[in-house]
N, C-alpha and C positions, 0 to 999 in steps of 0.2 A: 504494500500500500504506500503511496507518494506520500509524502509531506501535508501539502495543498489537502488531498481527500481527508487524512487524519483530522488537519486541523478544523476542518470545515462541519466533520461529525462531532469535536468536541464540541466546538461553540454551540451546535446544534442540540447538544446532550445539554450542557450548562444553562442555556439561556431559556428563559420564559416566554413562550410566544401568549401572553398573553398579559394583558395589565389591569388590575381589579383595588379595590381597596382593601386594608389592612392583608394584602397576601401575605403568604408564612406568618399565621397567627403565632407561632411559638418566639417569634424574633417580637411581636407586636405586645404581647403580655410580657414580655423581659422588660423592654421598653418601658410599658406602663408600670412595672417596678420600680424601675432608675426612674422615672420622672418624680412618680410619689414620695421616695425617701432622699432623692438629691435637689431637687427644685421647690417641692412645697412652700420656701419662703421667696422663690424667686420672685424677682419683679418683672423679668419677659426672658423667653426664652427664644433664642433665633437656630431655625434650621436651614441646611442647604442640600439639597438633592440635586445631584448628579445624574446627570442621563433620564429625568422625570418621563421621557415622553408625556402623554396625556395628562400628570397631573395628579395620578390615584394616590400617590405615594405621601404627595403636600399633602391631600385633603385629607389624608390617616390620619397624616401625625396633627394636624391642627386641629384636628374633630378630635382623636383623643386627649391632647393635652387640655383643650375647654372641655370635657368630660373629666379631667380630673383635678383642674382646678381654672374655674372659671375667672378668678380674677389675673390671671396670669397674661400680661400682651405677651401676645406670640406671631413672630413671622417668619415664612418662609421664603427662601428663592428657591426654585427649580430651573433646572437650567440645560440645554437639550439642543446640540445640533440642528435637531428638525425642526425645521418651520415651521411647517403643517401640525404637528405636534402641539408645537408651544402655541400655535394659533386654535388649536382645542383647548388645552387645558388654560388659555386665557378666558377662554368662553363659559368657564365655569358649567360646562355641559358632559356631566357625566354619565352614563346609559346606568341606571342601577339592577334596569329591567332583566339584563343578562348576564347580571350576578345572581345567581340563582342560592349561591352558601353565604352572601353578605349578612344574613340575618341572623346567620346561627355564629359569623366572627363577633357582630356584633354583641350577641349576648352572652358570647365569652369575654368580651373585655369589658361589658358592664356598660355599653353606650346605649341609649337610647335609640338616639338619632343619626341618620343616613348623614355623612360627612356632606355639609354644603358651605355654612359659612367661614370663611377663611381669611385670613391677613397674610397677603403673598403676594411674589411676583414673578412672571416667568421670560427666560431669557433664551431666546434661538443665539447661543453664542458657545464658546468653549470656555473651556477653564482658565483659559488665560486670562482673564479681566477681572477675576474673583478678588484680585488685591482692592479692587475699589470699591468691594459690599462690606470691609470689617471684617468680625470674627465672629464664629458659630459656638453655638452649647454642642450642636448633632450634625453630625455630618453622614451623608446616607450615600453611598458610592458604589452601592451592588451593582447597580444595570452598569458601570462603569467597569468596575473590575469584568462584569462577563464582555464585553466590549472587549478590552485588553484581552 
């Protein structure tokens, strides 16, 4: 087997063709651990998502984090080569219709409500420019690493 075919099936193995909110509930309740016992006094908390595509990824963690403590300002950037991409998830239009296990992540991490409202921004741009957003609490880089 060539190089090229190998590497083409690992990507293929790695990566998610698919994008939903709180995916890998086990990484999403760790999460909601560390936010509960290290930020409880916070006064805002900033994430940045790497490779967001569509956006599910912001509206987790910003739905969670006002599910576990509402007085907390929280924002996110996402930030995503694709245009098309980031011109959804600026539209704040997510399909919830065709998550079909949205409901039952949700009532594992104790949320109410379908992730909608959010304090974000999203960027068709690479990571080169990230010196000019500050510093993050989270930094979120999966879809990046499977990239790489």
């Amino acid at each position: 087997m060539n190089n090229g075919l190998l590497k083409k099936q690992l990507l293929a193995f790695l990566a998610v063709n698919t994008t939903e909110c709180f995916r890998d509930i086990e990484v999403w309740l760790k999460l909601k651990e560390v936010i509960s016992k290290n930020f409880v006094n916070a006064a805002f908390i900033r994430s940045l998502h790497v490779g967001c595509s569509y956006g599910n990824e912001v509206y987790s963690f910003q739905q969670l984090t006002k599910n576990l403590a509402p007085e907390i300002e929280t924002y996110s950037l996402g930030i995503d080569k694709d245009l098309k991409a980031i011109q959804k998830a600026k539209s704040k239009n997510i399909d919830f219709n065709n998550d079909l296990d949205l409901e039952i992540r949700l009532k594992q991490l104790g949320i109410a409500d379908k992730p909608l409202q959010i304090n974000s921004d999203f960027l068709a741009d690479d990571i080169s420019t990230l010196q000019h957003h500050g510093k993050f609490d989270f930094l979120f880089i999966r879809n990046l690493l499977i990239i790489l």
